[in-house]
C-alpha positions in Angstrom: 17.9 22.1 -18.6 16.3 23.5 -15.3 17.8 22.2 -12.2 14.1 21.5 -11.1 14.3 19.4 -14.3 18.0 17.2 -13.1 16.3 15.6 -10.4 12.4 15.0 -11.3 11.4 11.2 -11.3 8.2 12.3 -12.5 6.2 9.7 -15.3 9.5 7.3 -14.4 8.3 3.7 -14.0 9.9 2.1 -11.0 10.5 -1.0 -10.2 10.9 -1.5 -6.4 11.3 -5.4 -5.1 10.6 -6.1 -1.6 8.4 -2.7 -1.5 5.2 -4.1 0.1 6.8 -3.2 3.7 9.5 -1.9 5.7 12.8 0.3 3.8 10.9 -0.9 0.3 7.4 0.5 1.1 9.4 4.1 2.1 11.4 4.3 -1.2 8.1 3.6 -2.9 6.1 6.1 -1.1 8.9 8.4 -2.1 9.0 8.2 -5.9 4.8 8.2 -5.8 5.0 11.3 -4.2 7.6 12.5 -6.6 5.3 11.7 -9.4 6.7 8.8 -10.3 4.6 5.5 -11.6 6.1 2.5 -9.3 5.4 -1.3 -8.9 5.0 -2.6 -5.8 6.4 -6.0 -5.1 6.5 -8.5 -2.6 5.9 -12.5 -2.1 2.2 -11.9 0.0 -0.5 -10.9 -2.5 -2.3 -9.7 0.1 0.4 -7.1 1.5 1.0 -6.2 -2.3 -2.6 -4.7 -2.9 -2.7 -3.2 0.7 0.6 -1.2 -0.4 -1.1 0.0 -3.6 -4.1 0.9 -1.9 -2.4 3.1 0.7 0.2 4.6 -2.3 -2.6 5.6 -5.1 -3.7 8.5 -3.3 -0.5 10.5 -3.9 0.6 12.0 -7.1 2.1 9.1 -8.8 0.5 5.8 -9.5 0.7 2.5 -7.9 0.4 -1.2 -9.4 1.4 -4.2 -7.8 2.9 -7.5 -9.1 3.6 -10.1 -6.2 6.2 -12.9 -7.2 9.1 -14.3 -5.2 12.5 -12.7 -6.7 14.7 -16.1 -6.2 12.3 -17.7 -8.7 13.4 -17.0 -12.1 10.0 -18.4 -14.2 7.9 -16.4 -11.8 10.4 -13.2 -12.3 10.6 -13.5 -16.1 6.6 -14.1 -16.4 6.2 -10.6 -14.3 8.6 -8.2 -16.0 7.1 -9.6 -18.9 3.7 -8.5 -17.8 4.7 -4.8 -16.2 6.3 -4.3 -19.5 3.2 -5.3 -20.7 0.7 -3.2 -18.5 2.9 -0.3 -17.3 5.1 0.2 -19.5 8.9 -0.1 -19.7 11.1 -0.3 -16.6 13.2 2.9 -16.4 14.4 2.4 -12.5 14.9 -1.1 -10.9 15.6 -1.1 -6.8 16.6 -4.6 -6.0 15.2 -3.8 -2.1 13.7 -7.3 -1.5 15.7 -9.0 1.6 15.4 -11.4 4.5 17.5 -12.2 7.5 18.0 -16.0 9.2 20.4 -15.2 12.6 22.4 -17.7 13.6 26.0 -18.4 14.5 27.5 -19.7 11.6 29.0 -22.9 13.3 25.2 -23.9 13.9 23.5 -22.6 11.3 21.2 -24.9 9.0 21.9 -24.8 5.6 18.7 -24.2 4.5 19.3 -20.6 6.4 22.5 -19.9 4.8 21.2 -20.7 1.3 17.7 -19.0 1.6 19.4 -15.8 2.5 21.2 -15.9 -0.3 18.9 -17.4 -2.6 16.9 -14.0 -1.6 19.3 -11.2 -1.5 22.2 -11.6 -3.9 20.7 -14.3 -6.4 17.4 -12.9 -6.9 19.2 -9.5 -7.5 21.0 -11.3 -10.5 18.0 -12.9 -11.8 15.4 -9.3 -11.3 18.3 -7.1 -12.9 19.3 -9.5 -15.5 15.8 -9.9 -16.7 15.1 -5.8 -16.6 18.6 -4.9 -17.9 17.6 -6.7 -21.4 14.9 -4.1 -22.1 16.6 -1.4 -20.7 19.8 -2.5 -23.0 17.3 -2.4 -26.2 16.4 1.0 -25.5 19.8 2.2 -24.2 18.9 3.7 -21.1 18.3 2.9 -17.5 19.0 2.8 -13.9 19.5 0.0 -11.3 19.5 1.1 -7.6 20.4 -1.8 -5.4 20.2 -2.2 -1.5 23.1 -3.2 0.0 23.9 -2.5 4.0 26.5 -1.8 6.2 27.2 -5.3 7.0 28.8 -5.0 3.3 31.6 -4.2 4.7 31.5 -4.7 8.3 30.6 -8.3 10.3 28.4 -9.2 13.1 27.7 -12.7 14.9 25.2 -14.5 13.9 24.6 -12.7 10.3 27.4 -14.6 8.1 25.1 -15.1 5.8 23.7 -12.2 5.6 26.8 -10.2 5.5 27.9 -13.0 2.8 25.2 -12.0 0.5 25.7 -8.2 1.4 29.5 -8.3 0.4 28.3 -10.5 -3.0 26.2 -7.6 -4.1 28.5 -4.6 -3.5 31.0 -6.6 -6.2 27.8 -7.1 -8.4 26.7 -3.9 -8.5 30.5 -3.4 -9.6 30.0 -5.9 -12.2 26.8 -4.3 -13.7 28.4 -1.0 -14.1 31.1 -2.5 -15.5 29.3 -4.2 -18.0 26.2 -2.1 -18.9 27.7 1.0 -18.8 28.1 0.9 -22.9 24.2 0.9 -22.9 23.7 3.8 -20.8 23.1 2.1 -17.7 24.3 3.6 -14.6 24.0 0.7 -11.1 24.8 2.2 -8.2 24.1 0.5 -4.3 22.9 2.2 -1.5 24.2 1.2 2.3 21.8 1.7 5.0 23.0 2.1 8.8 20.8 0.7 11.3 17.2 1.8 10.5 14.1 1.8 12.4 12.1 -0.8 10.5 10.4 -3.9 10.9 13.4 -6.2 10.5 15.4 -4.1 13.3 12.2 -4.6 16.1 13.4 -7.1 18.3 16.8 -5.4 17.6 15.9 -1.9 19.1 13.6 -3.5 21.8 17.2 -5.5 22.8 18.5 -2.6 25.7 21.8 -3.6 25.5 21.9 -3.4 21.7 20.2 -0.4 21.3 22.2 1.7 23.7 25.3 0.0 21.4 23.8 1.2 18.4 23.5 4.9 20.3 26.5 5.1 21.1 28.5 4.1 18.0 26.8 5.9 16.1 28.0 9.8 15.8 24.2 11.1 15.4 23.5 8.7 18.4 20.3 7.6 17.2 18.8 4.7 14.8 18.0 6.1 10.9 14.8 6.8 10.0 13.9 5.1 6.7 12.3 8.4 5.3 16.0 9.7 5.3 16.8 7.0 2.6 15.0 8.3 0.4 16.7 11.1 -1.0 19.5 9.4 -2.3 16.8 7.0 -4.3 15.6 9.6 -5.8 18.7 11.6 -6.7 20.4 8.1 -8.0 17.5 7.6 -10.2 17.4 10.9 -11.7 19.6 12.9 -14.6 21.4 14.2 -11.4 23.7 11.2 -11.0 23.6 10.7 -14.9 27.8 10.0 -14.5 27.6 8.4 -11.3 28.2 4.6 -12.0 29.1 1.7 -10.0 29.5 3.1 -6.5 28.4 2.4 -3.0 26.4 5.0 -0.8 26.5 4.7 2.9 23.7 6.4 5.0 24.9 5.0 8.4 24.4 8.5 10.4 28.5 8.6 10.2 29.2 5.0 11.7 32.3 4.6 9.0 33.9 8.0 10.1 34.4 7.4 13.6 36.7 5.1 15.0 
């Protein structure tokens, strides 16, 4: 095999959640231009078709399916129809997340259970629903998001980090489990990224110049930098790669 031929993504359908904005739009700008056939998703109709607009003049192709991850009937309906209309899934990203800040003494319920609810819950009930075909036809990949705060706490994100932690050990538990079907789940761990979610973040001084500073390549991420490991992840490349956790954090967990 070529090396050229280890890491194309080219004709792959991709299944990004969350993809309509932000880190998810990126990765799916990525595989497009890669050649790569990817479905948008996202809760806002709207923000779906505006995503596929802007995507379908690159290489690859585009099609979008809004429906809200946490909800299993509208996530089984869905797959059921990009099987359907696209074809099989080959690559599932779980990307979809929110964030409700608060410190955890006052936060609401509601907050705690949304977040996860969103992003370690709807991961179960996206992958679970894929993995089935991709377990009939031996074969896949499942790329999930994961972040920093995996591993490492702030105040006011408890349940963020809660959810973050849950789905490092899940990803675990899918490659522990689906391996015998030829399915490799691995995680990616972004830093601190210049994205939507992060605005009021970076426009905070103090924080920022925090972020700067403990970072070694003093500077936020750009979300374009994610990308490669998506793409090597989701090709032949990392064929024997299962199960493990990739942290693009600029070098944050080497320096003390």
């Amino acid at each position: 095999m070529e090396t050229a031929d280890i890491f194309s993504v080219s004709d792959k359908n991709v299944l990004i959640t969350g993809s309509s904005r932000g880190l998810g739009y990126n990765f799916a700008r990525g595989f497009v231009q890669a050649g790569a056939d990817v479905i948008i998703n996202g809760r806002d109709e709207q923000r779906v078709r505006k995503a596929v607009q802007k995507l379908n003049k690159f290489q690859g192709a585009a099609f979008g399916y809004p429906f809200d991850v946490a909800q299993k009937e509208q996530v089984e309906q869905n797959i059921s129809l990009i099987e359907k209309e696209v074809g099989r899934i080959e690559v599932l990203i779980n990307n979809a997340g929110i964030q409700r800040r608060a410190p955890l003494e006052e936060m609401p319920l509601a907050d705690w259970q949304e977040v996860i609810d969103v992003n370690l819950s709807g991961v179960f009930i996206v992958s679970q629903c894929v993995a089935r075909n991709m377990i009939e036809n031996d074969s896949g990949k499942i790329i999930n998001i994961t972040s920093l705060n995996a591993e490492g706490a702030r105040p006011t994100i408890g349940n963020y980090c809660a959810a973050k932690g849950g789905l490092k050990m899940l990803t675990r538990s899918m490659a522990a489990e689906w391996s015998k079907y030829n399915i490799q789940t691995n995680a990616i761990a972004p830093g601190y990224f210049a994205t939507d979610m992060t605005e009021e973040l970076r426009e905070d001084e103090e924080f920022d110049s925090w972020v700067k500073q403990e970072v070694p390549l003093q500077r936020w991420g750009d979300p374009e930098e994610l990308i490669g490991a998506a793409l090597f992840l989701a090709s032949k490349a990392a064929s024997y790669i299962n199960g493990e956790t990739i942290f693009i954090d600029g070098g944050w967990r080497a320096s003390l």
